[in-house]
C-alpha positions as CSV (number, residue, x, y, z in Angstrom):
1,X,-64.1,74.5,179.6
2,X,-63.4,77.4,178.4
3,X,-60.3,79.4,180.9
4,X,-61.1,81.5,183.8
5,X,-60.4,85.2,183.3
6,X,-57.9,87.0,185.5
7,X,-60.2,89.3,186.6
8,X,-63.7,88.6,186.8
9,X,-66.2,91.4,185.8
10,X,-69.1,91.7,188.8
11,X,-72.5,93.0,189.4
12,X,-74.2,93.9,192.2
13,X,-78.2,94.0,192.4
14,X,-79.8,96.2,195.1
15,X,-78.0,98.5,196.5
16,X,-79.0,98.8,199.9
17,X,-76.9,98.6,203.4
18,X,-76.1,95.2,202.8
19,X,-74.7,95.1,199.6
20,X,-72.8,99.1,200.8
21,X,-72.0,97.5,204.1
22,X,-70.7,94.5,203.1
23,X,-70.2,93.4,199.7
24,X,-68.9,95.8,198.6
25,X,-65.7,96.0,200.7
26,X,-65.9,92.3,200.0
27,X,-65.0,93.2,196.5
28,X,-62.7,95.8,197.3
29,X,-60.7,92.9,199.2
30,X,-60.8,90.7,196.6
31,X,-60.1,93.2,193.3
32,X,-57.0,91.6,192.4
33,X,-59.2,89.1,191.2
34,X,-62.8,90.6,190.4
35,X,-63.4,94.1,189.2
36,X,-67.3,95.4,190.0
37,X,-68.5,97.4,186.7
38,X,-72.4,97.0,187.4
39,X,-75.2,97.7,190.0
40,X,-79.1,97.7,189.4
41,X,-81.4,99.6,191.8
42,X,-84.5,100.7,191.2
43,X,-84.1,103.3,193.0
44,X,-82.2,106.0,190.8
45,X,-81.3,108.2,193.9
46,X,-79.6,105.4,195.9
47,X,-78.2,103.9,192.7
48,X,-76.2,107.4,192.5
49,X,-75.2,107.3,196.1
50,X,-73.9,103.6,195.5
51,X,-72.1,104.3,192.3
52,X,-70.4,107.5,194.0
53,X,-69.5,105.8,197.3
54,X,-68.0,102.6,194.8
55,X,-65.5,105.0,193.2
56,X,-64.1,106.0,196.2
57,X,-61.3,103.8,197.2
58,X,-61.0,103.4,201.1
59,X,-59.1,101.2,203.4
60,X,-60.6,97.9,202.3
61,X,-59.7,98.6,199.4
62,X,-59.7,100.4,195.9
63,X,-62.9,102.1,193.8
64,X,-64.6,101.4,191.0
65,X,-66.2,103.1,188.1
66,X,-69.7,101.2,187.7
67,X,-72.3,101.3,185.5
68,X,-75.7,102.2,186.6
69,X,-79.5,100.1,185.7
70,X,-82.6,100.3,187.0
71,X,-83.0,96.8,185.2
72,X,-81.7,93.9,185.7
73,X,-82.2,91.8,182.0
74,X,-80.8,95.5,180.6
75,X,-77.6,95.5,182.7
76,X,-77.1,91.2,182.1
77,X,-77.5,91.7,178.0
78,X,-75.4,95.0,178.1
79,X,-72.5,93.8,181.1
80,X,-72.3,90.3,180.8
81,X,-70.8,89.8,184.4
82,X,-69.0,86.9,185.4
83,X,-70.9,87.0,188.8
84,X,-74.5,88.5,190.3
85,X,-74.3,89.4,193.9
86,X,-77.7,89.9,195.2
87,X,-78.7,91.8,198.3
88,X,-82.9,92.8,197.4
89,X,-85.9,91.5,199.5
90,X,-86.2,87.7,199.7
91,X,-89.2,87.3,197.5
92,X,-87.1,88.8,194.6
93,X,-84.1,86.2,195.2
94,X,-85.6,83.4,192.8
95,X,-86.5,85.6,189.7
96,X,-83.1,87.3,189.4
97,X,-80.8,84.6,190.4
98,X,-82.7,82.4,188.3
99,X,-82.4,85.5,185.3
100,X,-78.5,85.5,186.5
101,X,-77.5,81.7,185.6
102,X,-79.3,82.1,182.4
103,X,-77.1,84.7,181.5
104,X,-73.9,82.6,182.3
105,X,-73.3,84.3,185.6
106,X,-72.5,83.1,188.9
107,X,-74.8,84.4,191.7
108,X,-73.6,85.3,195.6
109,X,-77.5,86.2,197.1
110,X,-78.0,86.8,200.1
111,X,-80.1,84.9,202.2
112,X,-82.4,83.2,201.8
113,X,-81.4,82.4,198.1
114,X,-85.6,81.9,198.1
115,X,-88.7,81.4,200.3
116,X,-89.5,77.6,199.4
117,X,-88.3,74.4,198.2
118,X,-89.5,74.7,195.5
119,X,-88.2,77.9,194.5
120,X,-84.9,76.6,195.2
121,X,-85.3,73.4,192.7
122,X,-86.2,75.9,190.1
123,X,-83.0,77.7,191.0
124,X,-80.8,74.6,190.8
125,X,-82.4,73.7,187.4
126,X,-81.1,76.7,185.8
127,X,-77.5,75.6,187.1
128,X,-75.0,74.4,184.2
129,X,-73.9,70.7,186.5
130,X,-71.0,70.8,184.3
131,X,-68.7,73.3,185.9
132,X,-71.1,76.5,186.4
133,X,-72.6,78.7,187.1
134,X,-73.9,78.2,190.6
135,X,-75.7,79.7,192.9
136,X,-74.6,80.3,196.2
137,X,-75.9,81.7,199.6
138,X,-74.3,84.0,201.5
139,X,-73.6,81.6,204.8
140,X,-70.4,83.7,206.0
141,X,-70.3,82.0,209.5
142,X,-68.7,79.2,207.5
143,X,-65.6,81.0,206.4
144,X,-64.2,82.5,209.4
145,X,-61.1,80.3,210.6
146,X,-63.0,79.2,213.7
147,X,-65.3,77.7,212.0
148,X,-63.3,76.2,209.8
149,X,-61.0,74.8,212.4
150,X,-64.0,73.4,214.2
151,X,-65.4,71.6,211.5
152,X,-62.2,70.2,210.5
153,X,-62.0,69.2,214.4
154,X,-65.6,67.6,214.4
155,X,-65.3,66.0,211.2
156,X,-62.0,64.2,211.8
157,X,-63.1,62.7,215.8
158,X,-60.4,64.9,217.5
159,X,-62.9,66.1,219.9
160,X,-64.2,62.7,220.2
161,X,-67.8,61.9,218.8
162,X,-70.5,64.6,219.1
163,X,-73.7,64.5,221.6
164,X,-75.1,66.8,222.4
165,X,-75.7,70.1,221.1
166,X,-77.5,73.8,221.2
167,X,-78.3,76.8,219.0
168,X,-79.4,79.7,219.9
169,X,-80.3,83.2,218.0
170,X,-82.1,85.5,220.4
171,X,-82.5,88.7,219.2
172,X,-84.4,91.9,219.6
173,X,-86.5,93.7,217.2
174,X,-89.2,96.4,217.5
175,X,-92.1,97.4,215.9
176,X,-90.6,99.6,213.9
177,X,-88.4,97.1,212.4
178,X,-92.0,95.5,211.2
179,X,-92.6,98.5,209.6
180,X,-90.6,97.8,206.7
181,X,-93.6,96.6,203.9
182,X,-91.9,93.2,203.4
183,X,-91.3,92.3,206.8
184,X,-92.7,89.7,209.0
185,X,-94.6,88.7,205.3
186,X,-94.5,85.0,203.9
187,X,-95.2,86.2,200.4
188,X,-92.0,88.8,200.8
189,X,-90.2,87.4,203.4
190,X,-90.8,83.5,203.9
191,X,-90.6,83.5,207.5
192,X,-90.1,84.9,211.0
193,X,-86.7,84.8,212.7
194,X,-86.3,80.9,212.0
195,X,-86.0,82.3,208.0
196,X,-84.4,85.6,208.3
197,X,-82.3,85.6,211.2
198,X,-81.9,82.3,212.7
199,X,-80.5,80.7,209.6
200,X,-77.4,81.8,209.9
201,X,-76.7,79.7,213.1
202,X,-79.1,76.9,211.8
203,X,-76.5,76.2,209.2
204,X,-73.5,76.2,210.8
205,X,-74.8,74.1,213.3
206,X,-75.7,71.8,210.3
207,X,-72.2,72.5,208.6
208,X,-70.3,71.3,211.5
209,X,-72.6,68.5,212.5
210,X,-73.6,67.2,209.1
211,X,-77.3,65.2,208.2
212,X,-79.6,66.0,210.1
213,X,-82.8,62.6,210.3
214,X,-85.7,64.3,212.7
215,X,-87.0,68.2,213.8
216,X,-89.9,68.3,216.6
217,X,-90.9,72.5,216.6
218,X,-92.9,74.7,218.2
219,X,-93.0,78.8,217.1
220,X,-95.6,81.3,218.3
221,X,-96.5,84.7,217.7
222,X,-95.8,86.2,221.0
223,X,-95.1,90.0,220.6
224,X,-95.4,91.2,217.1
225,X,-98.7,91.4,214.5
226,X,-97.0,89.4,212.1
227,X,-98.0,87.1,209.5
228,X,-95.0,84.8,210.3
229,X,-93.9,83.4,213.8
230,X,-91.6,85.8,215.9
231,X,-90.2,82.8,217.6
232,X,-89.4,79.3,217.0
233,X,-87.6,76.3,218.8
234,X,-86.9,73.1,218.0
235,X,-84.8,69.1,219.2
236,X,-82.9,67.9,216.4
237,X,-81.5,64.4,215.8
238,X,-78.5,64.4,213.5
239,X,-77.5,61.1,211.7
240,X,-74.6,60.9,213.6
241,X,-76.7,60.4,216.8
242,X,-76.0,63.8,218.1
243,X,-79.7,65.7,219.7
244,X,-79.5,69.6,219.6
245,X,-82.1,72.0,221.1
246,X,-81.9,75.2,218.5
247,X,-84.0,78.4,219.3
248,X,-84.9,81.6,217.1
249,X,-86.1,84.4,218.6
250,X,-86.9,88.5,218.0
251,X,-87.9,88.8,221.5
252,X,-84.8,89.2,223.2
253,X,-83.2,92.3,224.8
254,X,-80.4,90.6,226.1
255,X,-79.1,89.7,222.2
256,X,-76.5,86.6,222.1
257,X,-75.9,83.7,218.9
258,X,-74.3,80.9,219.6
259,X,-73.5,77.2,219.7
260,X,-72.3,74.8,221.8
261,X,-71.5,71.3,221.1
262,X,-70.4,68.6,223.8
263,X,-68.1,65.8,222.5
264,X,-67.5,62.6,224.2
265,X,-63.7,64.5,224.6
266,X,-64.2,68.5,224.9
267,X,-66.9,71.0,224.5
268,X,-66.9,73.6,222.0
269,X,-68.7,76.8,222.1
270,X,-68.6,79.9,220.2
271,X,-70.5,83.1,221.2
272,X,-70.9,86.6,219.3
273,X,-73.9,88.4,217.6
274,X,-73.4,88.8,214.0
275,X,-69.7,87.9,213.5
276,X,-66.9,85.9,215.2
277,X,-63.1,85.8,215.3
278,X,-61.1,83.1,216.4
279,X,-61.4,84.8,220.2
280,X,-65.0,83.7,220.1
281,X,-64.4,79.9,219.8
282,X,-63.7,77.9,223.6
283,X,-62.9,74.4,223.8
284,X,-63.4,73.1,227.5
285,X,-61.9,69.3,227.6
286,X,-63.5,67.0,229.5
287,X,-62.0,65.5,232.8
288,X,-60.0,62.4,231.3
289,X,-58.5,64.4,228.5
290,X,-56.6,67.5,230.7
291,X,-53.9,65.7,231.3
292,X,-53.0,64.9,227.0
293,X,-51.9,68.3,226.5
294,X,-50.4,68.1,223.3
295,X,-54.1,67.0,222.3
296,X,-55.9,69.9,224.0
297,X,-53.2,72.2,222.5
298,X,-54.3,71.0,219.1
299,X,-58.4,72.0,219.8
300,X,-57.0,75.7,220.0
301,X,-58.2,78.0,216.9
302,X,-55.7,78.9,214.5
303,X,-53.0,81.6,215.0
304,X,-54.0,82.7,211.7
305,X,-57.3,85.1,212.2
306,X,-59.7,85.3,209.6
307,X,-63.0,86.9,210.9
308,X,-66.6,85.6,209.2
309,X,-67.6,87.6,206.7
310,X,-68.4,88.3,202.7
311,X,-65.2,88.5,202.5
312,X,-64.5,85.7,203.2
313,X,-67.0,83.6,201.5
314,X,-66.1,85.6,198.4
315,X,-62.9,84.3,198.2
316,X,-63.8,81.1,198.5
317,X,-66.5,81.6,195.7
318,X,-63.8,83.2,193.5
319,X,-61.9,80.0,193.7
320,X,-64.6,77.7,192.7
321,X,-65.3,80.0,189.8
322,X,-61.4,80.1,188.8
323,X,-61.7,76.1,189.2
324,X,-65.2,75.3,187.5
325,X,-66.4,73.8,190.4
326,X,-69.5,73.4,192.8
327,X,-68.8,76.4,195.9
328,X,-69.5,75.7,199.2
329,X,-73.3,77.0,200.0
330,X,-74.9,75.9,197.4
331,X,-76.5,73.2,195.7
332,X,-78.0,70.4,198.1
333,X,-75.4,71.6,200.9
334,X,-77.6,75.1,201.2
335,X,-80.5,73.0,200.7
336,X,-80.1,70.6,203.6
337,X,-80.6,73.9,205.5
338,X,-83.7,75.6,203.4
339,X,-85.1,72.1,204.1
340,X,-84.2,72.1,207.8
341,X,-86.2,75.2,208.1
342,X,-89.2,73.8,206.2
343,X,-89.3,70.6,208.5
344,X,-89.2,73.3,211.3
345,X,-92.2,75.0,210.2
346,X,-94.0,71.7,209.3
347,X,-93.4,70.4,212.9
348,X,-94.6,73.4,214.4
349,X,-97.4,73.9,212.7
350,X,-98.9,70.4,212.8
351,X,-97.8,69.5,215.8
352,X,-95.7,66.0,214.3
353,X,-91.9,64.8,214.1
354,X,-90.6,65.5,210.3
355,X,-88.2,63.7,209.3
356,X,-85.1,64.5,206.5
357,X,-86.3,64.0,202.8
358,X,-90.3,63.9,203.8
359,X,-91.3,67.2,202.2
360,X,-91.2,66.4,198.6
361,X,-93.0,68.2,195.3
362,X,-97.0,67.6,196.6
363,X,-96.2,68.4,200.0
364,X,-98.1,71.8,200.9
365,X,-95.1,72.8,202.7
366,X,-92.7,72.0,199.6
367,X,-94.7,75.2,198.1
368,X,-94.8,77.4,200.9
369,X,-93.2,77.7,204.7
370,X,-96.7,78.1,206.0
371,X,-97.7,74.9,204.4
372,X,-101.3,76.8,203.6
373,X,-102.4,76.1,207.4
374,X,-105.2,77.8,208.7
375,X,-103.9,79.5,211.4
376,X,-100.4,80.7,209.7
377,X,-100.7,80.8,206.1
378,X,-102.0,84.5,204.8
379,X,-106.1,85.4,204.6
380,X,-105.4,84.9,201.2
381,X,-104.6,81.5,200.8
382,X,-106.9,78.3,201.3
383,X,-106.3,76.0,203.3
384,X,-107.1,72.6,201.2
385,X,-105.0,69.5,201.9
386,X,-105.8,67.4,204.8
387,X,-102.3,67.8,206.3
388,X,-103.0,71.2,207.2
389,X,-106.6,70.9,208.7
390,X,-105.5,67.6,211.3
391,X,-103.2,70.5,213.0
392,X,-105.5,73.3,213.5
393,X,-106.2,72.6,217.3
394,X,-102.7,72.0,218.0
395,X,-101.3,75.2,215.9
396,X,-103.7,77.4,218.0
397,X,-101.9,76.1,221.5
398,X,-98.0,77.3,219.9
C-alpha cells in the first residue's frame, strides 16, 4: 500500500447549505491534513457563490482556491481527489459515490449513503476490501465525546447490563418544507422522517446498543400529502436482550431528539435537537449504586468537550484514510442501520415482526422501502409479489 499523502486533496459535490454549513468548516478544521481544490454543482450560480465563500478564510479556519464543474466524471478525471464529500439529494447518493470509489476516492455522503439495500450492496462492491476506498455516512452523533464516552460505558458493563431503552425524533415540518420537488418522494427521497430525519438517532441508538434481532412498526400519513409516511414508531429487541420503543415524527411543534437507556446500574439520557455536547448527556444511578461514588464519578462525560459534528467524523475519516483502514460508518456497521430502517418499513407496512438478516436480494423490500405495497409504493409501481398484497387491509388501518 502505497503511503498516505500529508495532505489529502478534497472534493465536494453539491454545493448547497449542507455542504456551506457544515462541511465545509469541517475542512477548514481539519486543513492541516486535507486541502479542498474541487466542488461540482450544477448549478453555475451557486457553484460561484460556493467557490467565493471557500476562499475566504474565517474563524474555523483558512480558505481555499477551488476549482469549479458542473460534472462530476469531468472534475474526478481532471482532480483526482483523495476524498468525495457528497451533500445532493438522496436519489443521487448511489451513482456518484459509486462514480467516486471507481476513481480511487474515498466518499463522506451524507445521509442516506442511498435509498435501498440494494443500492448500498452495489456501493460496497465498488469498495477496494484491501485498505480503500470506502464509503462512509455522515452519522456525526457518533463522534461527539458524549457519545463516545457512553458507548465506551455500555460496551464495557460499567453501567451494568442494558434494558430498556427509547428513541425519539419528533420534529416539525410544514407544507412548505414538502414543497421542495424531491421531498416526501420514495424515488428521490426513500422515505418519510424514519429515512431522512430519524436516522440520525436510529443509529446511535444502534451504535451504543449494538445487533439489533426483531422491529414490530407502525407509520401513517397523518398531516402531509406525501408519498412516504410522516410518522413512524417502532419496539425493538436488541441481541443483548435490551427492548426499545423508537419514534419518528414531522408532526411535532414541540421539537426534542433523544435517547434514553436504563441499565440494571444507572440511566443514561441525552437530549438536544440536531447536535449535543457533553452538557446534554445525564447519568441518573439507580438506588443501590449512590452510595459507590468513585463509580458514579466515573459515568460522568469527559472534561474534554468535543461537540457532534462533520467535524468531528472527518477527523476520524482522515485517520482511517492515513491508516488504510475500514472508517467507522460504513460498510456493514452503516448497514445494520439502512437495514433497520427497511425492517421498519416492512413491519409497518405488512403488519408482521421482521427480524435481523430477513430482507435479502428477492425480497421486494430489499429493492425499495415501500416494498411495492399497494397502499405506499408510488401509482407507478405494481404491486406483484404476494408479500405485499397479504398486508393491504392491515396497511390501510396505520
Amino acid at each position: 500500500m502505497a503511503a498516505a499523502p500529508t495532505r489529502f486533496r478534497a472534493a465536494v459535490v453539491g454545493t448547497g447549505a449542507i455542504v456551506s454549513g457544515s462541511h465545509l468548516p469541517a475542512l477548514r478544521a481539519s486543513s492541516d491534513r486535507v486541502e479542498l481544490v474541487a466542488a461540482v454543482d450544477v448549478d453555475e450560480e451557486r457553484l460561484a457563490a460556493f467557490r467565493a465563500l471557500a476562499a475566504e478564510p474565517d474563524e474555523t479556519g483558512p480558505g481555499f482556491t477551488v476549482s469549479g464543474y458542473t460534472d462530476l466524471a469531468a472534475m474526478l478525471d481532471a482532480e483526482r481527489p483523495d476524498l468525495v464529500l457528497i451533500g445532493t439529494p438522496p436519489s443521487l447518493h448511489r451513482d456518484q459515490t459509486v462514480a467516486a470509489l471507481r476513481a480511487g476516492a474515498w466518499v463522506l455522503c451524507e445521509k442516506p449513503l442511498c435509498l435501498t439495500l440494494a443500492e448500498y450492496d452495489e456501493i460496497a462492491a465498488a469498495e477496494n476490501p484491501d485498505g480503500g476506498p470506502y464509503a462512509s455516512v455522515v452519522f456525526q452523533h457518533r463522534y461527539g465525546s458524549g457519545a463516545v464516552h457512553a458507548r465506551d460505558l455500555l460496551t464495557g458493563g460499567a453501567l451494568g447490563a442494558p434494558l430498556v431503552a427509547h428513541c425519539q425524533t419528533t420534529w416539525y415540518r410544514d407544507t412548505a418544507y414538502y414543497a421542495v420537488p424531491w421531498r416526501g418522494r420514495w424515488a428521490s427521497e426513500g422515505g418519510g422522517p424514519s429515512m431522512g430525519h430519524g436516522i440520525h438517532q436510529m443509529d446511535l441508538l444502534l451504535h451504543l446498543l449494538g445487533d439489533w434481532t426483531e422491529i414490530r412498526g407502525m407509520a401513517g400519513r397523518l398531516v402531509h400529502d406525501v408519498e412516504s409516511e410522516d410518522v413512524s414508531t417502532a419496539l425493538v429487541r436488541f441481541a443483548n436482550g435490551a427492548m426499545a420503543t423508537v419514534v419518528n415524527s414531522v408532526l411535532s411543534p414541540d421539537e426534542v431528539s433523544r435517547i434514553r437507556v436504563d441499565c440494571a446500574d444507572a440511566t443514561v439520557e441525552l437530549t438536544h435537537l440536531y447536535g449535543h455536547t457533553n452538557d446534554d448527556w445525564v447519568y441518573t444511578p439507580a438506588p443501590h449504586t449512590r452510595e459507590a461514588a468513585d463509580r458514579v464519578a466515573h459515568w460522568r462525560t469527559p472534561a474534554a468537550d468535543l461537540p457532534s459534528s462533520h467535524a468531528a467524523q472527518l477527523s476520524v475519516l482522515l485517520d482511517a484514510m492515513r491508516d488504510g483502514a475500514r472508517p467507522p460508518g460504513s460498510g456493514p456497521d452503516a448497514r445494520r442501520t439502512l437495514e433497520f430502517i427497511a425492517a421498519l418499513y416492512k413491519s409497518a407496512f405488512t403488519g408482521r415482526p421482521v427480524h435481523a438478516g430477513e430482507i435479502a436480494p428477492g425480497d421486494p423490500y430489499y429493492e425499495a422501502m415501500h416494498g411495492g405495497h399497494p397502499d405506499w409504493a408510488p401509482a407507478t409501481v405494481t404491486a406483484a409479489t404476494p408479500a405485499t398484497a397479504t398486508a393491504a387491509t392491515s396497511a390501510k388501518e396505520q
